[in-house]
VOMI-932924 format. One record per atom (N, C-alpha, C, O, CB): x, z, y; residue in one letter. Coordinates in pm, whole numbers, plus 50000, padded with zeros to 5 digits. Atoms other than C-alpha are relative to their C-alpha. Glycine has a CB too. Layout:
XZYA
...
# end
This chain:
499474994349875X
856260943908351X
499275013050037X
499905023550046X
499884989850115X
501114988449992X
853070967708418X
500795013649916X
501345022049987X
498314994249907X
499174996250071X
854720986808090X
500775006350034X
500515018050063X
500394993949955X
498604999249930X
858060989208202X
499985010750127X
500665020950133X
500444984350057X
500584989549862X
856581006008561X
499855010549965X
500435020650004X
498694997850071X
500724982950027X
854751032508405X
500805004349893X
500525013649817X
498155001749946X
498984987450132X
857761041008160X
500815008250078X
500915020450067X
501354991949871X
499084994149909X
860321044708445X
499365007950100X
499985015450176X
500794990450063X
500684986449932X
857931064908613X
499905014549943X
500345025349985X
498644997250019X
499634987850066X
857511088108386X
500975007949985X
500925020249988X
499874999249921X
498654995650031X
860941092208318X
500565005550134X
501265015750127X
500914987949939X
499534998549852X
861811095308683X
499115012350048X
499525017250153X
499734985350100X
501034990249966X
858801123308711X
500355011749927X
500305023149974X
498584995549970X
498874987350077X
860661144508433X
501385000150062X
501535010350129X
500364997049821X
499014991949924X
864081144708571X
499635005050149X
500235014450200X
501264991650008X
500244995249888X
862801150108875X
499095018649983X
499235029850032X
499094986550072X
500804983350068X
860701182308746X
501105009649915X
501285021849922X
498514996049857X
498494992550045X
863721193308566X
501225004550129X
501945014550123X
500884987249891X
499044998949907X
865901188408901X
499645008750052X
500365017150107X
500304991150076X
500334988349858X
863371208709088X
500625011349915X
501695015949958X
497965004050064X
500504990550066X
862881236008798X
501805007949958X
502065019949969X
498814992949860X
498554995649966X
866941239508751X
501015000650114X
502135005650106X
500564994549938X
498905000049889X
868361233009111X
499425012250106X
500175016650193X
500164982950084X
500724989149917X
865831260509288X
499444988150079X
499884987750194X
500975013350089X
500865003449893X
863741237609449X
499285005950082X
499325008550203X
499364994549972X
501414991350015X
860601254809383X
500415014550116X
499605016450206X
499685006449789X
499634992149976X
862581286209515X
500144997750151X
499655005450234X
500875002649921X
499485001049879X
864091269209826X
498534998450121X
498465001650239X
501144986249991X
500814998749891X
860611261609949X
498905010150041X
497955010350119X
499524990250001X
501104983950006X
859131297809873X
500945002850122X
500505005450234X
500025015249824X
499244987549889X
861841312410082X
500064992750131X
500544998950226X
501825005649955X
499835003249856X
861451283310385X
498275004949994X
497915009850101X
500634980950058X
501204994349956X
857761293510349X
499535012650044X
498565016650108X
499394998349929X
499834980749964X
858741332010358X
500494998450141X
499745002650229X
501455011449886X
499394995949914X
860891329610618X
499174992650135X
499354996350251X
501484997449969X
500925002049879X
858151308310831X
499225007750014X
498945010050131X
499354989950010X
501134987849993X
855541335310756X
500625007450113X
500075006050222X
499805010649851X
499304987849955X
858161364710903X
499824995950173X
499405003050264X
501835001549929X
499955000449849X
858601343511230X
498795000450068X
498575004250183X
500624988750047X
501085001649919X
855361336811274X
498985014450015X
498075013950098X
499244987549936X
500194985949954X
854311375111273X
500905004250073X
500385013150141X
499895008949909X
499184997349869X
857581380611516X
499194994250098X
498805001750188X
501494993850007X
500705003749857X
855771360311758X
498775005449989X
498415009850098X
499844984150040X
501684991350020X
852281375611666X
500625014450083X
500205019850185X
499305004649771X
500434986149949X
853351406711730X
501105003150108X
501555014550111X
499955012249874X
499494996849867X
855511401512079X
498834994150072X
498734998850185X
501514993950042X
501045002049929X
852411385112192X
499625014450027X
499825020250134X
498984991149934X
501064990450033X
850561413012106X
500675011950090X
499865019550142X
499765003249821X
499414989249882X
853081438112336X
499754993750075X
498734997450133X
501375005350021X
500124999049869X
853371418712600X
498105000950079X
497585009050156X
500934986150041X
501494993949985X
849471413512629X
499195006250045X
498304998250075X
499695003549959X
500524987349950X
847791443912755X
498334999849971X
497475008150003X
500405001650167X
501824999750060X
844201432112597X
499894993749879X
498854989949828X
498774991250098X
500005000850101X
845721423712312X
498955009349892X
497925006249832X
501185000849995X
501544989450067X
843841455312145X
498604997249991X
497955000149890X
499725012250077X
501304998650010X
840501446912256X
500164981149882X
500004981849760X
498965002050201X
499735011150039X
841101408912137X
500254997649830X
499784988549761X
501064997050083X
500484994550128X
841911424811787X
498875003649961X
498204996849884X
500495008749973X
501364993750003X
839101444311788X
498944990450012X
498224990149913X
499825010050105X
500765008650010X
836961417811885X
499704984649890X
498764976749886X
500204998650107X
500155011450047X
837841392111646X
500165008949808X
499685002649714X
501364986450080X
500524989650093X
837941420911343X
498444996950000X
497864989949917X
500385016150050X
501684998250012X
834101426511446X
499664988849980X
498654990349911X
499145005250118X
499955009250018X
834001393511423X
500144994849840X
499224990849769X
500764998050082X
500115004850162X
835071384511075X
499415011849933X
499175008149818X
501554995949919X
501144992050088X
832941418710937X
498794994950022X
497954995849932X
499845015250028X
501445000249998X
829981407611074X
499414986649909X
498424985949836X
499524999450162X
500545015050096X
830011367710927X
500674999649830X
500474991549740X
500804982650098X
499934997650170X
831761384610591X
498455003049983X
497754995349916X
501145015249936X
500914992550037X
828741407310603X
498384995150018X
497455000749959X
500345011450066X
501335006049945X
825661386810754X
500234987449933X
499614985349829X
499764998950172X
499845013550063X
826851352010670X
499624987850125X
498544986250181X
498864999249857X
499945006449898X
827331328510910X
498444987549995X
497984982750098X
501644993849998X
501215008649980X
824001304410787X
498815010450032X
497765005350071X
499684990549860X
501554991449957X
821311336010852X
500765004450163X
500135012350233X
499425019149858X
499795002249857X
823081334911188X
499124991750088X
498164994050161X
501184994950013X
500775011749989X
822301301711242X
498755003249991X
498285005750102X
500274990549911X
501265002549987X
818691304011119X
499605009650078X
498665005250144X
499314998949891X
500914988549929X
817671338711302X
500224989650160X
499194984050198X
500865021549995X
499705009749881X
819361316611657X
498714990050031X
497944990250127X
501384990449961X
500835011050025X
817261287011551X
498785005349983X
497904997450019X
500374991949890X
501684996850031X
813931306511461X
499965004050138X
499014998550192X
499395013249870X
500184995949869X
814551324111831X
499534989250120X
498754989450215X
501265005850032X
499655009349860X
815351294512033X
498394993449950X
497534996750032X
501894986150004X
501335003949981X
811891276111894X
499125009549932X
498615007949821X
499774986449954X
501144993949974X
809741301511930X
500195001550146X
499105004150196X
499735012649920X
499634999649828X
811001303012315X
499534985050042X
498724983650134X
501995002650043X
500195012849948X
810851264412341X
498554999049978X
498014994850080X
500884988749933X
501305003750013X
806921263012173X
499355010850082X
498155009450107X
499514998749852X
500864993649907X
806161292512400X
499664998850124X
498645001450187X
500245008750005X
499605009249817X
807581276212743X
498524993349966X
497494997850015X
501934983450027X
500645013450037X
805491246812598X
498085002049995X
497234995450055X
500764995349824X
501434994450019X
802061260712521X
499505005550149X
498495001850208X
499995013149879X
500384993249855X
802191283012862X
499894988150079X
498774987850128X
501185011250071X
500465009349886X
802631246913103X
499044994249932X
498134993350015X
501004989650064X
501115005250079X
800151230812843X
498485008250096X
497685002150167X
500285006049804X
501014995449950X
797641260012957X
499944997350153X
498904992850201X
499955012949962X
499925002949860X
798861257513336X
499254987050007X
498264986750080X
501494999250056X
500395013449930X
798061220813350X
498715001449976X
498125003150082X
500604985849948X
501345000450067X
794581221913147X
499465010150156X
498845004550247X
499895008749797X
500814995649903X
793611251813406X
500264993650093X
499184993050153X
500025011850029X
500125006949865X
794781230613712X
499154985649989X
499104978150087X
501574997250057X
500885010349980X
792501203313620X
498625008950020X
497855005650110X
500014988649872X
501264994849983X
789611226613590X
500245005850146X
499355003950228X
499555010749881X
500204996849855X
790621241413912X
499594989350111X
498624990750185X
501225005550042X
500305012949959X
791041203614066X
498034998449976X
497245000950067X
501134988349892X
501444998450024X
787321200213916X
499175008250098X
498265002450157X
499855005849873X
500734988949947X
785981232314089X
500004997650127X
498884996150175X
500485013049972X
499685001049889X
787451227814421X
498954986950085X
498574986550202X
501554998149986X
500825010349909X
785311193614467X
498684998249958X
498004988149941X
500604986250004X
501824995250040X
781921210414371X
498824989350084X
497754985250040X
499595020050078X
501175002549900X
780331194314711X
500014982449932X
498874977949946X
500465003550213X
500325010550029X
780781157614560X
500344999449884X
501495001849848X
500354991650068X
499525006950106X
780551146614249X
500564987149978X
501254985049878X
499275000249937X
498915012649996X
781971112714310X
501635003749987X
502304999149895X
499824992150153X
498604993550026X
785451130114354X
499975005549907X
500835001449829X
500545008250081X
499404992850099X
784971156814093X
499934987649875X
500804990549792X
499145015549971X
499445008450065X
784891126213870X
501284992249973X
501874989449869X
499454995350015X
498575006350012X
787871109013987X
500895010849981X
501685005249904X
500474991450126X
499334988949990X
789721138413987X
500225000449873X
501284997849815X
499445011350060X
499864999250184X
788441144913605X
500854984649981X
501984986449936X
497954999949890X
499545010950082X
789551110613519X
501324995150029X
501834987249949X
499124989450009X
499065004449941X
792551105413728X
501285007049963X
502345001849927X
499705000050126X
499064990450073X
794441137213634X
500734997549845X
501944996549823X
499165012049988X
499295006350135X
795021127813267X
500314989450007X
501334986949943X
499384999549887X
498835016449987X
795981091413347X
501055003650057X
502074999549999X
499524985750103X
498934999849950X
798311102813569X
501455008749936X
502615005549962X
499575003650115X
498984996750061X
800261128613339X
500184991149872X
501244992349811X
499945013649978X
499335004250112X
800201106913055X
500694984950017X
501204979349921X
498985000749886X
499145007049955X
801701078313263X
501405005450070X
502224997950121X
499314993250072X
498964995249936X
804241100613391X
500625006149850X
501835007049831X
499605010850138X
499115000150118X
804801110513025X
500834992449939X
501924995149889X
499545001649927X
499375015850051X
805521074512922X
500714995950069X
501604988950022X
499214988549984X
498825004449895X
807381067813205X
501305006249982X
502365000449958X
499635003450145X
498594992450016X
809841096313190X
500335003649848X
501235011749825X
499985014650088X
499325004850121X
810241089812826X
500614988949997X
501764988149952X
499284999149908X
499325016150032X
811131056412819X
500824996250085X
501524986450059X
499094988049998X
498814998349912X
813281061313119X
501145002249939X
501904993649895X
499895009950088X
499454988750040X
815161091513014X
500654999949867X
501865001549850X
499095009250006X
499595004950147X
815551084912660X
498774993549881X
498055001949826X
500685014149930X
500965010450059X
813221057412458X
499845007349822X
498845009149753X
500874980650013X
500014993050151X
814501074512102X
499355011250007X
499715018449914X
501365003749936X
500504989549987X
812231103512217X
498594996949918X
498295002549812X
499995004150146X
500915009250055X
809101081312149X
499185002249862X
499735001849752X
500714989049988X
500264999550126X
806901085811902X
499825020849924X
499965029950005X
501464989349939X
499554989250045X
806951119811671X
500984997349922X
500715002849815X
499155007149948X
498924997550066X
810301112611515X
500235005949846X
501285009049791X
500495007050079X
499714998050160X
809551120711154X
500964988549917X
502094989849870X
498474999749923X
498665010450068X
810771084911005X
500905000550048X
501805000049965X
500004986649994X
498465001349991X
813701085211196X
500415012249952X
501285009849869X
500644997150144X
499394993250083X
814531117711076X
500175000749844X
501205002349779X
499695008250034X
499335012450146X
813801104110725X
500974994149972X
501424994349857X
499554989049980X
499175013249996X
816201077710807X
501325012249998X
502145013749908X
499754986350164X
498284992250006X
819151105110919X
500165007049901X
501355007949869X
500475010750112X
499954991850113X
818581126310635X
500524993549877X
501115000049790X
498725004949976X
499415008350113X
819341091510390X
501644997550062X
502274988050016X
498984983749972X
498615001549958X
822801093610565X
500254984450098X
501314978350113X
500955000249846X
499495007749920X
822031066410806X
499945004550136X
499055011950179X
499504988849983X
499724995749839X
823561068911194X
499064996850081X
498714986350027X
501184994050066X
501075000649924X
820921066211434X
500915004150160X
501475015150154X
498655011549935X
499014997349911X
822961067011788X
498865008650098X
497745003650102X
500894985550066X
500364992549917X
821681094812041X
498375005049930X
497375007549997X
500144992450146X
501614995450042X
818511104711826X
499835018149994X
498885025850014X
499604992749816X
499694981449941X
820051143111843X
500855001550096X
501955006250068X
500705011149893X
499414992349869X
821181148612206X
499145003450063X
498004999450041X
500834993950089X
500234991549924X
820501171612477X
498704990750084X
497624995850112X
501395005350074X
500675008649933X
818911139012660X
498854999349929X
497814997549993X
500634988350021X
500985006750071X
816711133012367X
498875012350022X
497685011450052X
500494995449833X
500724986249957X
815611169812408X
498665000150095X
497485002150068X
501065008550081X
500674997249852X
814261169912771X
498964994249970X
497834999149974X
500634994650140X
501085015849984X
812501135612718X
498795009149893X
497715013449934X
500944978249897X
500484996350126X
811241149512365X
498335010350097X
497145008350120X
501595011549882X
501444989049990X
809541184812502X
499504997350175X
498575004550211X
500605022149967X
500925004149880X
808521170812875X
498724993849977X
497524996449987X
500654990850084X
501305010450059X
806851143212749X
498815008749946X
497865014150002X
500534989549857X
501294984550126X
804741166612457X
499125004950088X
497895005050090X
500905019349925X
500474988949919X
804461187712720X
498804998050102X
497975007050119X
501135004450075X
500615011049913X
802601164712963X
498624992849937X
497464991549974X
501184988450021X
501435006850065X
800551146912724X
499075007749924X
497945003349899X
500294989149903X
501014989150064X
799111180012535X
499325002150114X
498105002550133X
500585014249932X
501254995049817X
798381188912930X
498764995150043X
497835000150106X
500604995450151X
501245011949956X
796171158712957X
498525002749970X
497485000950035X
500234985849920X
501374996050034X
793631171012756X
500684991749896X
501604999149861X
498454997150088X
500105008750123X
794301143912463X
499915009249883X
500555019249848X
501254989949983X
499574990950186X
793461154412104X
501114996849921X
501054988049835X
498894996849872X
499315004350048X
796621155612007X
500895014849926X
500435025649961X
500514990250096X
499574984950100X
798851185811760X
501314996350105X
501504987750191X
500265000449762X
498485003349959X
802341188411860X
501105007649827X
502155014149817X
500415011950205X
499424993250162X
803281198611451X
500764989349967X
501864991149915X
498775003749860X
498855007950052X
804631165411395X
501124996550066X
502204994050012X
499644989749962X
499195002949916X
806211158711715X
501565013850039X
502535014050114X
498884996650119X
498944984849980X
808171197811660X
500814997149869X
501675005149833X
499045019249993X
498955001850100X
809811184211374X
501284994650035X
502355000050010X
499564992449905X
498175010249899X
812791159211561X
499585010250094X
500465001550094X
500104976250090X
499674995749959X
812111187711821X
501255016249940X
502095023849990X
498974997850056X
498884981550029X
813591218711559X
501374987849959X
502464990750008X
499245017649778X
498985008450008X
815941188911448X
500965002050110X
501995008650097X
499544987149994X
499264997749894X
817161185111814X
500375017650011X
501545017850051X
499154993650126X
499744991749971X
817521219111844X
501065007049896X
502105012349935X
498965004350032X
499124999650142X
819131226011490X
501724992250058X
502664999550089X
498944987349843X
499545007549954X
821361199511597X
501555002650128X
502734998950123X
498804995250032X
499354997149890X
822591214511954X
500765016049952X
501905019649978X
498864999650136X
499784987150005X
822741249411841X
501145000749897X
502005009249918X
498735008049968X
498565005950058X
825461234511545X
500884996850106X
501965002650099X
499884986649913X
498965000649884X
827241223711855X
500405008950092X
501185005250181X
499734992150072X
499624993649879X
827531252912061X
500435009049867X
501615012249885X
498865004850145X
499644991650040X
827731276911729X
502154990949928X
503164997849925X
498485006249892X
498925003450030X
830941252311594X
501015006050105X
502155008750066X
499974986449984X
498914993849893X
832681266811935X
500455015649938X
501635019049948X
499185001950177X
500184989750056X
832061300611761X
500745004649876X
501595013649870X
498904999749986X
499104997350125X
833211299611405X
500484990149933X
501314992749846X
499425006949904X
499365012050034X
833931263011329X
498954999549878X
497725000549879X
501785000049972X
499975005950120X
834031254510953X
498564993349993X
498364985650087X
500345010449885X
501265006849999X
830241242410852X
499564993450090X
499004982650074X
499175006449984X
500935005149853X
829121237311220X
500904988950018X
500284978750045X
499875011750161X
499325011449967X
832061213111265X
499234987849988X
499154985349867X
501124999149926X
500405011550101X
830251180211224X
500414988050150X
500904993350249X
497835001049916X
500255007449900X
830181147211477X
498644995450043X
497834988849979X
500684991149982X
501425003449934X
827321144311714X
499564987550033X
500184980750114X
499855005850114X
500935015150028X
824921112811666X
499894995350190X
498884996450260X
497785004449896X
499965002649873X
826221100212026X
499514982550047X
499514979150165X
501505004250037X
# end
């Protein structure tokens, strides 16, 4: 029976290739494909009169495809992405220094007792790095941590739900931000890795509005 299937197929796949190749198939659907082209530049180009910014709208989307023929739409991306974190580790470093000098100021201010300038020293870093842990684990819990294995993990093609959003962001560089303040000996090199991730991440989402194709992807919601 199997046999039999794949004979009358065949056979049915040649006259049929013969029907197209002698009745104008092939032909009939060049000329409904011609004649959809034609209309669809008639309407292109009554848009384009009635319009009145039609012109710039050309012009703009011309400059547009010379610049990502000519640059390439991934050294877009990375120059964006090298900008945006060097802005985010500079924010980050500057409240880092703010907080560090407002403890030494806190310190200075209670010269006349040292009983206070102690609590003060000791109270200040408990209190931002309970307000770090707090408004992490609030805010978003997948912040937690420096995020290398889980980015391990997304990189082997498994889903990880909200480990790159905007939420994960905040939590991500507050937190950091808070607990470098404290004073703790701590880097922030591993914890900027799921931060260029997140940022990699968002900046695919706002450039897909832009030029699509590559950036298209679905966000780990």
């Amino acid at each position: 029976m199997y046999g039999r299937y794949t004979q009358e197929l065949g056979v049915y796949a040649k006259e049929e290739a013969a029907r197209l190749r002698d009745g104008g198939g092939v032909q009939d659907g060049k000329g409904l494909r011609r004649n959809t082209s034609v209309r669809s530049r008639a309407a292109d180009l009554l848009d384009y009169e009635k319009d009145p910014c039609a012109k710039c709208k050309l012009c703009a989307s011309r400059c547009q495809k010379f610049l990502i023929s000519r640059v390439g739409e991934d050294w877009i991306f990375l120059i964006l992405l090298g900008l945006l974190m060097a802005l985010v580790s500079w924010v980050m470093d500057y409240a880092i220094a703010f907080c560090q000098e407002a403890q030494k100021w806190m310190y200075g201010g209670l010269d006349s007792n040292m009983l206070l300038q102690y609590i003060a020293w000791v109270s200040y870093p408990v209190v931002l790095i309970t307000f770090s842990a707090g408004f992490t684990q609030i805010l978003a819990p997948q912040a937690v941590g420096s995020g290398i294995p889980e980015m391990k993990t997304i990189l082997r093609g498994v889903v990880l739900k909200e480990y790159l959003t905007f939420k994960t962001f905040v939590a991500k560089v507050i937190g950091l931000t808070c607990a470098l303040g404290s004073g703790m000996p701590l880097g922030k090199e591993g914890p900027f890795v799921h931060v260029a991730s997140l940022c990699a991440a968002l900046l695919s989402k706002f450039m897909a509005a832009l030029f699509g194709g590559i950036y298209m992807f679905k966000m780990f919601e």
